[in-house]
C-alpha positions as CSV (number, residue, x, y, z in Angstrom):
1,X,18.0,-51.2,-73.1
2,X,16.0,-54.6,-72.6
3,X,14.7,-56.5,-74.9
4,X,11.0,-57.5,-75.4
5,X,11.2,-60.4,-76.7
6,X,12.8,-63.9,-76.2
7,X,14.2,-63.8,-79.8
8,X,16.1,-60.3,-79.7
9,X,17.4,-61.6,-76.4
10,X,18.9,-64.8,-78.4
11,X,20.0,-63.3,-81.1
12,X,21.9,-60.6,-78.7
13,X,23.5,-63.1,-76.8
14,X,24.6,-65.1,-79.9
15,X,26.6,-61.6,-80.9
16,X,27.8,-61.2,-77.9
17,X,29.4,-64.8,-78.0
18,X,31.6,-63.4,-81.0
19,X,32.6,-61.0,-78.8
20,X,33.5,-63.3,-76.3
21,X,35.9,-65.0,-78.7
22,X,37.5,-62.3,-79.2
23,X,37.9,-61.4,-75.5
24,X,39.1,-64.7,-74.8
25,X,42.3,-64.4,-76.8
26,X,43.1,-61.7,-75.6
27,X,42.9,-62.8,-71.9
28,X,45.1,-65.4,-73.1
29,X,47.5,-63.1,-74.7
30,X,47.9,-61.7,-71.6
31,X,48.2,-64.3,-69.3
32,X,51.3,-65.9,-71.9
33,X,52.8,-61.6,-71.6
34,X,52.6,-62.3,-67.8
35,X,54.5,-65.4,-67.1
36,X,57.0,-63.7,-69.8
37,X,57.1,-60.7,-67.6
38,X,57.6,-63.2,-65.0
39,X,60.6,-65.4,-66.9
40,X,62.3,-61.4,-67.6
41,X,62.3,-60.0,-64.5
42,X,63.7,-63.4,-62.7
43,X,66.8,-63.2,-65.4
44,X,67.1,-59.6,-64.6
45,X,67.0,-60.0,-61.1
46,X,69.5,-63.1,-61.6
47,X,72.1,-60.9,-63.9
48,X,72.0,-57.6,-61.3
49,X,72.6,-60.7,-58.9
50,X,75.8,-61.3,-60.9
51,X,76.6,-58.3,-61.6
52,X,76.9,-57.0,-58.0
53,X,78.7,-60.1,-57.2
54,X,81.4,-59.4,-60.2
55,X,81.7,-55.6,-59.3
56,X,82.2,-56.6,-55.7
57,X,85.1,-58.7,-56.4
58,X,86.8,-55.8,-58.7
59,X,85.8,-53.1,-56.0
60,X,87.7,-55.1,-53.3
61,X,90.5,-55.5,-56.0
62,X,91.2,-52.1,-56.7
63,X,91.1,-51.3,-53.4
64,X,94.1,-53.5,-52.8
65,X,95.9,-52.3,-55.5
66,X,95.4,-48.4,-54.8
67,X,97.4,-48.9,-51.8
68,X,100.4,-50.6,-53.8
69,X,100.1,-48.0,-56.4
70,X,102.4,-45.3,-55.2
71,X,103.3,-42.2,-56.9
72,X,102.7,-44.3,-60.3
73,X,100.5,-41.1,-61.8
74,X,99.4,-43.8,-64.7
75,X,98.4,-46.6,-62.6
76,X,96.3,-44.1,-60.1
77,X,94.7,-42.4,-63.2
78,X,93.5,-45.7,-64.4
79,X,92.2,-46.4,-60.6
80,X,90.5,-43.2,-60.5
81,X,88.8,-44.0,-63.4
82,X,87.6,-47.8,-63.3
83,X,86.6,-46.6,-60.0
84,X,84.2,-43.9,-61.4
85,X,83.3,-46.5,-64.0
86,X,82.1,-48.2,-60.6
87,X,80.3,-46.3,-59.0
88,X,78.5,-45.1,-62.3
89,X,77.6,-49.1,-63.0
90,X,76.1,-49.3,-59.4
91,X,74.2,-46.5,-59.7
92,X,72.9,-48.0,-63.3
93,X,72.1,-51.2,-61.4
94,X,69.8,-49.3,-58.3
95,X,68.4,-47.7,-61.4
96,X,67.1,-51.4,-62.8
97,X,66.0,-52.2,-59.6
98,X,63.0,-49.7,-59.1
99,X,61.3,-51.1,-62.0
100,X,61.7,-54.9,-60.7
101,X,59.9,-56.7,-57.7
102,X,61.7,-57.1,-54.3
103,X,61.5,-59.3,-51.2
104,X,59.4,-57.6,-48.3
105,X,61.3,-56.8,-45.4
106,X,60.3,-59.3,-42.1
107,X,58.2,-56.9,-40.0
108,X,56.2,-57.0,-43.9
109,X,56.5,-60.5,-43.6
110,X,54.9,-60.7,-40.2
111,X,52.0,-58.4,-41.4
112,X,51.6,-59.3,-44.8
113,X,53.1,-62.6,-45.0
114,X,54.8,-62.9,-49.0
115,X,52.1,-60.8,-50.6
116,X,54.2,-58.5,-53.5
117,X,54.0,-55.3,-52.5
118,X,56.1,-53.8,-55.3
119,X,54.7,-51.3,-57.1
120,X,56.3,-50.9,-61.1
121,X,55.5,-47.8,-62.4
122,X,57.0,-44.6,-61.7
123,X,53.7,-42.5,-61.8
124,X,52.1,-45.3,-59.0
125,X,55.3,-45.0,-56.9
126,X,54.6,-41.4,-56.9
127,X,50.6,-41.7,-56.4
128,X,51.2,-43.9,-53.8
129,X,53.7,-41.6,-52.0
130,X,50.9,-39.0,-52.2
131,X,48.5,-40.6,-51.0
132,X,50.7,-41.3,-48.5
133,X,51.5,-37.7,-47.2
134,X,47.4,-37.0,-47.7
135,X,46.7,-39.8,-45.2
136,X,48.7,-38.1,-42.5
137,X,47.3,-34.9,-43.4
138,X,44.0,-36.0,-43.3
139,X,44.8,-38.2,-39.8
140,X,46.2,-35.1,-38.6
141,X,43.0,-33.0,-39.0
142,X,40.9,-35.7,-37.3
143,X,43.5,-35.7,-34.4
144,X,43.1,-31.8,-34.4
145,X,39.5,-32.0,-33.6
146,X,40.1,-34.7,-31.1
147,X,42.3,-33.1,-28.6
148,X,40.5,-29.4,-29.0
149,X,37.4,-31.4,-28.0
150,X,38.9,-33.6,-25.8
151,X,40.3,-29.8,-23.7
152,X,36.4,-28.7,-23.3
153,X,34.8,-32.0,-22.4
154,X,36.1,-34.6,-20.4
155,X,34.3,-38.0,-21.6
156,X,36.3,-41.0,-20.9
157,X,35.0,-42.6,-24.4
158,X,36.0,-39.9,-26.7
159,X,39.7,-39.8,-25.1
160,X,39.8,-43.6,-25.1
161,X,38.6,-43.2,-28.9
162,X,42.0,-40.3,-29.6
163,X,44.0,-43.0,-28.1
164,X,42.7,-45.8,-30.0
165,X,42.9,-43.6,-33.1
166,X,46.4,-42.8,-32.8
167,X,47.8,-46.8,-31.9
168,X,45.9,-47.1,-35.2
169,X,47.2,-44.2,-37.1
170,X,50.8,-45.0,-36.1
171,X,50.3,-48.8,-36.6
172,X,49.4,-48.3,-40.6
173,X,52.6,-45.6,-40.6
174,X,54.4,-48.1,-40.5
175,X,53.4,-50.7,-42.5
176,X,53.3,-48.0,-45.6
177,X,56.8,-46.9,-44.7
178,X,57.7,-50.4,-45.0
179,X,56.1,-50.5,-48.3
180,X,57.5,-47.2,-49.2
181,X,61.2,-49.0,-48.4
182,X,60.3,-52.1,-50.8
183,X,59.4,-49.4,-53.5
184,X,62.9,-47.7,-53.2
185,X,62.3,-45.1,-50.4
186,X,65.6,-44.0,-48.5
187,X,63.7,-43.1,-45.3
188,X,66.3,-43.0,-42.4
189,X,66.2,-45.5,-40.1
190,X,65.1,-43.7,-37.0
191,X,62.1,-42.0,-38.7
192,X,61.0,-45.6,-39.0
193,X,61.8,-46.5,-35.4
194,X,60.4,-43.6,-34.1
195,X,56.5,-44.2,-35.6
196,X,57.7,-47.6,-33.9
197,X,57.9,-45.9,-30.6
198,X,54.8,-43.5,-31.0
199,X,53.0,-46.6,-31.7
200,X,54.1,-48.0,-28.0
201,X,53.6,-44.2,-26.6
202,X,50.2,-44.5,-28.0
203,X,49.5,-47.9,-26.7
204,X,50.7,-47.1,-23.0
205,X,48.6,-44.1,-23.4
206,X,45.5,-46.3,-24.1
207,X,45.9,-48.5,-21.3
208,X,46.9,-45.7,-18.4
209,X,43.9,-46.0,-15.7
210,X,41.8,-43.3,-15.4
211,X,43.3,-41.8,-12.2
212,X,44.8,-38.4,-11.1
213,X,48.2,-38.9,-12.6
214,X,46.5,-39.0,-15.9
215,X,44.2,-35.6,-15.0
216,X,47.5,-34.2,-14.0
217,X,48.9,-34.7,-17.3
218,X,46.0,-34.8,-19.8
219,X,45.6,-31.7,-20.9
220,X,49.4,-30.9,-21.5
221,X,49.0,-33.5,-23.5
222,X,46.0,-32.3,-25.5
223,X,48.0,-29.4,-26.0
224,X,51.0,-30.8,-27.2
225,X,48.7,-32.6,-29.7
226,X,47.2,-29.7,-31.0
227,X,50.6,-28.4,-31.9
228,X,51.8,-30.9,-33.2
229,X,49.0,-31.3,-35.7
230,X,49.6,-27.8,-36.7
231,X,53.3,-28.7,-37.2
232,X,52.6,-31.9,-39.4
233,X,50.2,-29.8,-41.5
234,X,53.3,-27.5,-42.6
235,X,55.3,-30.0,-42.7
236,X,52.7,-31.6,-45.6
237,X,52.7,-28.1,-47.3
238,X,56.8,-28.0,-47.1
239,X,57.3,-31.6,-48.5
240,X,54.5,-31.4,-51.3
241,X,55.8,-28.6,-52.8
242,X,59.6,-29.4,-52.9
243,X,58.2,-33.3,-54.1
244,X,56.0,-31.4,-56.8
245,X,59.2,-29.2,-57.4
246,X,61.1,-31.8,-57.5
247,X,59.8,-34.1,-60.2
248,X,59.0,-31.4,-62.5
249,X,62.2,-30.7,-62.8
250,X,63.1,-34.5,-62.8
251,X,65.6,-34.2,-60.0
252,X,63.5,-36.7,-57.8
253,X,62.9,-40.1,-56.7
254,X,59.3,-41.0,-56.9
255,X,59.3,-43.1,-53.3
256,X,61.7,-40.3,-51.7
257,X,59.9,-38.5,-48.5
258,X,63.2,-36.4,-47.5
259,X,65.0,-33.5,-48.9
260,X,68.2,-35.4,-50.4
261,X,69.9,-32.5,-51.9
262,X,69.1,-28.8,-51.0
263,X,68.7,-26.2,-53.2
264,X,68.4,-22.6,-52.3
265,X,64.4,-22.6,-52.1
266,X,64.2,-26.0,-50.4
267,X,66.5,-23.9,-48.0
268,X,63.9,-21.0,-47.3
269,X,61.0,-23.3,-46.6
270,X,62.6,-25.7,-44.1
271,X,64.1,-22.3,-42.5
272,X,60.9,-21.4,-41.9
273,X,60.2,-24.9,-40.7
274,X,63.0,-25.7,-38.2
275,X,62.0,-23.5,-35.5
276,X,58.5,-25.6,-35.4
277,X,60.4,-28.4,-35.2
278,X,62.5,-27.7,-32.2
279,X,59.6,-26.2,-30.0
280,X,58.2,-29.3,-30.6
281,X,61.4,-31.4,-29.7
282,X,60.9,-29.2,-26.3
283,X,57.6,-30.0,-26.1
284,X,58.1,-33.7,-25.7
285,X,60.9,-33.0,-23.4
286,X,58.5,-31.1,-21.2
287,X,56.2,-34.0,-21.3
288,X,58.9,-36.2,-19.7
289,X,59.7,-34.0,-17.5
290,X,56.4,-33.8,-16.3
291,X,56.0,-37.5,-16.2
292,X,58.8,-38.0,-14.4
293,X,57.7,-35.7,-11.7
294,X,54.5,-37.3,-11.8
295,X,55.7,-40.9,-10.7
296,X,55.6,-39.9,-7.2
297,X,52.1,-38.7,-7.5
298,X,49.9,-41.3,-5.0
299,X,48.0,-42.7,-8.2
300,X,50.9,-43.3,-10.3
301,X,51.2,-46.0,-12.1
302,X,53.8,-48.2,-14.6
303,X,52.6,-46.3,-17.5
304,X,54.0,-42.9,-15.8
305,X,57.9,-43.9,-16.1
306,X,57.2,-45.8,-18.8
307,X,55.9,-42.9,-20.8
308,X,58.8,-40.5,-19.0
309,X,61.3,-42.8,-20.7
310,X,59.5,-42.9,-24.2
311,X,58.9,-39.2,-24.3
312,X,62.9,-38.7,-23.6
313,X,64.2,-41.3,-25.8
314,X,61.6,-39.2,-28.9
315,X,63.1,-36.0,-27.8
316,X,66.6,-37.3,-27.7
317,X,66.2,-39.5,-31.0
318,X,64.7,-36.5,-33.1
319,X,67.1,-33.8,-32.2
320,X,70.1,-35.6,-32.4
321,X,68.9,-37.0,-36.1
322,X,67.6,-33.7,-37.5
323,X,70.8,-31.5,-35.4
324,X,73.3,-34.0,-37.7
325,X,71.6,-34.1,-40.9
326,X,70.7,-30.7,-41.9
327,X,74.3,-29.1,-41.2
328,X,75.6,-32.4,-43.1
329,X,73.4,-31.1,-46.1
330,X,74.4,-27.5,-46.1
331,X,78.0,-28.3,-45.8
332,X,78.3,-31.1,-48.2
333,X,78.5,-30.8,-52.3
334,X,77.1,-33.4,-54.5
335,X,79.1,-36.1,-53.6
336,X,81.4,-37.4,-56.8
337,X,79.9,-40.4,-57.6
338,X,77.0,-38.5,-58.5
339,X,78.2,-36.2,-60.2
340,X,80.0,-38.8,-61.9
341,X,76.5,-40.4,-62.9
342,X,75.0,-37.3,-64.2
343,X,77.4,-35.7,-65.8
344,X,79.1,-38.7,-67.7
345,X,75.8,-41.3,-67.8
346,X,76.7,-43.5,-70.5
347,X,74.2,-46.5,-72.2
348,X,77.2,-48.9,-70.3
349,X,79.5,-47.4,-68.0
350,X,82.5,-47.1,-69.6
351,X,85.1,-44.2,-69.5
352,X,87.3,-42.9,-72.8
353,X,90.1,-45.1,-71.1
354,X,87.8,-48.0,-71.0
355,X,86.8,-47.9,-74.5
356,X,83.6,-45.4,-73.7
357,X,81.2,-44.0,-76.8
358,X,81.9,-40.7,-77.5
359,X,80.6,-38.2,-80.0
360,X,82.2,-36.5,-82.1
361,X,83.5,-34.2,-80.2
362,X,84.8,-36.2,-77.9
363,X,82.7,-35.6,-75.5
364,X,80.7,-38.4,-73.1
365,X,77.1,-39.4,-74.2
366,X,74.3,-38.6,-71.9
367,X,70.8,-39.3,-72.9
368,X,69.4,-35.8,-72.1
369,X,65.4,-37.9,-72.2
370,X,67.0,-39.8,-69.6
371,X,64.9,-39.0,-66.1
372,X,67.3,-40.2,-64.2
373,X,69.9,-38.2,-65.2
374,X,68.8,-35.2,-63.1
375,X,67.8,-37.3,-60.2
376,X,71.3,-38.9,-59.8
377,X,73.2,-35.7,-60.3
378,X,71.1,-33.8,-57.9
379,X,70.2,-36.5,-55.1
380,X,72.9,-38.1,-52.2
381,X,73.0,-41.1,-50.5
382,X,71.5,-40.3,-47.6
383,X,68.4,-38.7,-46.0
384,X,68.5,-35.3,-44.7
385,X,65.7,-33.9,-42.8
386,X,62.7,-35.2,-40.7
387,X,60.4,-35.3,-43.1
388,X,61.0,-32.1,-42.2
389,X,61.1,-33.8,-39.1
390,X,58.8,-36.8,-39.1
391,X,56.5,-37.9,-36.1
392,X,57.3,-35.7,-33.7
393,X,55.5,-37.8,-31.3
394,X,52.4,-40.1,-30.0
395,X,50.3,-37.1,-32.3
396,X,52.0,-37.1,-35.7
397,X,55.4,-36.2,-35.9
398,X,57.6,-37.6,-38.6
399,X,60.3,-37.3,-40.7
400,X,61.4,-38.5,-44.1
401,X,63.5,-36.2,-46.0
C-alpha cells in the first residue's frame, strides 16, 4: 500500500526504524552464535583429533599384547572386550564427524578452491542426495531424446550437442560425488573413477572427426545410449525406494548412494536389476570390440583405439567391481563391530568390565531415540553394489551402493 502523502511516508519510516533496532541485535546475536559455532566445532574437531591419536596408540597396544596372551582365558576376555569398547568409540567418533565441517578433497580443491562444502544437517545431507539422483534422472531423459533423435536424423550439430552434453553431465558427476564424499558418502572408489573415465570417453567422443569410422560406429552407439538411459532410470527407481526405505526405518546414512547391508526386499529389487546391468557390461564390451575392429578402417583415427581401450577398461572395471561386491554382501553377516555398536551403544563406550552404565537389570543402555543406532547395526563398512551399478558408460551408468 503506498502512501499519499510525504508525512505518512515519515512517520512510516520513523516506525520502521524501531524495527530496525530490533533487527540489528539480532543480526548481532547471530554473528557472536556464529564465531561460537566456529570456536566449538574447531575444539571438537581438535578432541576427535586426539582422540583418534590416543585410540590409535591403545589399538596398536593390544594388538601386541593379544599375541603374548596365550591360553590366559582372563587376559583374552579383557582383550575381547576393550577391543569392542574400540571399535564402539570409533564408530561414536565417525558419528561426531557428520555433523562437523571437513577439508575438501584436492580434485575439490582444484575446482572449488577452499570453499566449505559441508553440509550440517541431516535432512540437507539427504535433500541434497536427492537431488542428486533427480539430476541424473532428469540428465538421463534428456540423453534419451538425444540419441532416439540423433538414430532418425543425422545433423552434425545436434550429435556434437549429445557429446557436449554428456562431457558436461559427467564433468558435474563428479564434482557432486566429491561433495557427496566430504558429506560422509562411502561411494567406492571405482564408481568415482569410472564417471572419471566416461568424462574422457565423452571428451574423445566430442573431438572424433566426422569420418566413416565414426558413421560405422554411430549408431551402435546411439543404441547403446538408449539403453543405457533406460537402465539408469531403474536404477533411480531401485535406489529411491530402498533410500526412502531405508531412512524411514532409520537404518540409513543420509549421504549413502549404495546398498550397505541387504535385506530380503532390497534383495528382490536388485535381482530384478542385475541382469540390466550385465547386458549392459556386454554392451560396452561390444562397443570395443567394434572399435577395435574399426582401427583398420581407412579413416580411422587416434580416437578409435583410444575409445577401444576405454570401452574395455569400463567393461572390465564394472564387472569385476559389481561380480565381488554383491556375492561379498549375500555371504557376509553384520560384521561384529556393528553389531557391537547397535546392540550395546552406550552415552561413552564402556563395557560392564570397564565400568559401563547399566540398568537395573543389568543390561547395556542404548538410547532407543538414538538414529544412529539402527544405521550402525544395520550398515557395513563397505559399499556393495553399482549404484546398482553406477555409470555404465559415456551415457549414464553409475554405481553407488
Amino acid at each position: 500500500m503506498e502512501f499519499g502523502d510525504v508525512e505518512s511516508c515519515v512517520q512510516d519510516f520513523s516506525d520502521l526504524g524501531a524495527e530496525y533496532k530490533v533487527l540489528e541485535e539480532l543480526n548481532r546475536e547471530y554473528i557472536n552464535k556464529l564465531e561460537e559455532v566456529g570456536d566449538l566445532q574447531a575444539k571438537c574437531m581438535k578432541g576427535i583429533s586426539h582422540q583418534k591419536y590416543r585410540l590409535g596408540i591403545i589399538d596398536n597396544s593390544i594388538k601386541k599384547l593379544a599375541k603374548n596372551a596365550g591360553t590366559n582365558d582372563g587376559k583374552r576376555q579383557t582383550i575381547n572386550g576393550l577391543e569392542k569398547d574400540l571399535l564402539r568409540r570409533k564408530a561414536q567418533l565417525h558419528e561426531m564427524e557428520q555433523s562437523l565441517p571437513k577439508k575438501n578433497g584436492l580434485y575439490l580443491k582444484i575446482i572449488l578452491g577452499n570453499v566449505n562444502v559441508s553440509i550440517l544437517n541431516k535432512n540437507d545431507k539427504f535433500r541434497y542426495k536427492d537431488e542428486y539422483e533427480k539430476f541424473k534422472l532428469i540428465l538421463s531423459g534428456i540423453g534419451f531424446v538425444l540419441s532416439v533423435v540423433n538414430l532418425f536424423t543425422n545433423y552434425r550439430a545436434l550429435e556434437l550437442s549429445f557429446m557436449f552434453l554428456l562431457v558436461w553431465y559427467y564433468c558435474t558427476l563428479t564434482i557432486r560425488e566429491s561433495i557427496l564424499k566430504v558429506n560422509g558418502s562411502r561411494i567406492k572408489g571405482w564408481w568415482r573413477l569410472h564417471h572419471f573415465i566416461s568424462t574422457v570417453v565423452s571428451g574423445v567422443l566430442l573431438i572424433w572427426p566426422n569420418t566413416g569410422a565414426w558413421y560405422e560406429f554411430r549408431e551402435q552407439f546411439m543404441w547403446f545410449n538408449v539403453y543405457i538411459s533406460v537402465v539408469q532410470y531403474l536404477q533411480f527407481r531401485y535406489q529411491q525406494g530402498v533410500l526412502y526405505r531405508l531412512k524411514a526405518l532409520g537404518e540409513r546414512h543420509n549421504m549413502d548412494i549404495t546398498i550397505e547391508g541387504f535385506h530380503s526386499w532390497m534383495w528382490r529389487g536388485l535381482s530384478f536389476l542385475l541382469p540390466f546391468l550385465y547386458v549392459g557390461y556386454i554392451y560396452q564390451l561390444y562397443n570395443a570390440y567394434t572399435l577395435y575392429r574399426l582401427i583398420f578402417h581407412p579413416e580411422a583415427t587416434w580416437q578409435v583405439p583410444v575409445l577401444s581401450v576405454l570401452f574395455f577398461g569400463l567393461f572390465l572395471g564394472n564387472t569385476v567391481t559389481t561380480s565381488m561386491v554383491i556375492p561379498q554382501k549375500l555371504q557376509e553377516q553384520v560384521r561384529l563391530k556393528y553389531q557391537v555398536v547397535g546392540l550395546e551403544r552406550l552415552s561413552w563406550g564402556g563395557s560392564k568390565q570397564h565400568g559401563t552404565p547399566q540398568n537395573q537389570s543389568g543390561t547395556t543402555q542404548v538410547s532407543v531415540s538414538d538414529p544412529s543406532h539402527n544405521y550402525v547395526k544395520n550398515s557395513s563398512e563397505s559399499g556393495t553394489t553399482s549404484e546398482a551399478g553406477t555409470t555404465l558408460t559415456p551415457s549414464k551408468s553409475k554405481k553407488e551402493q
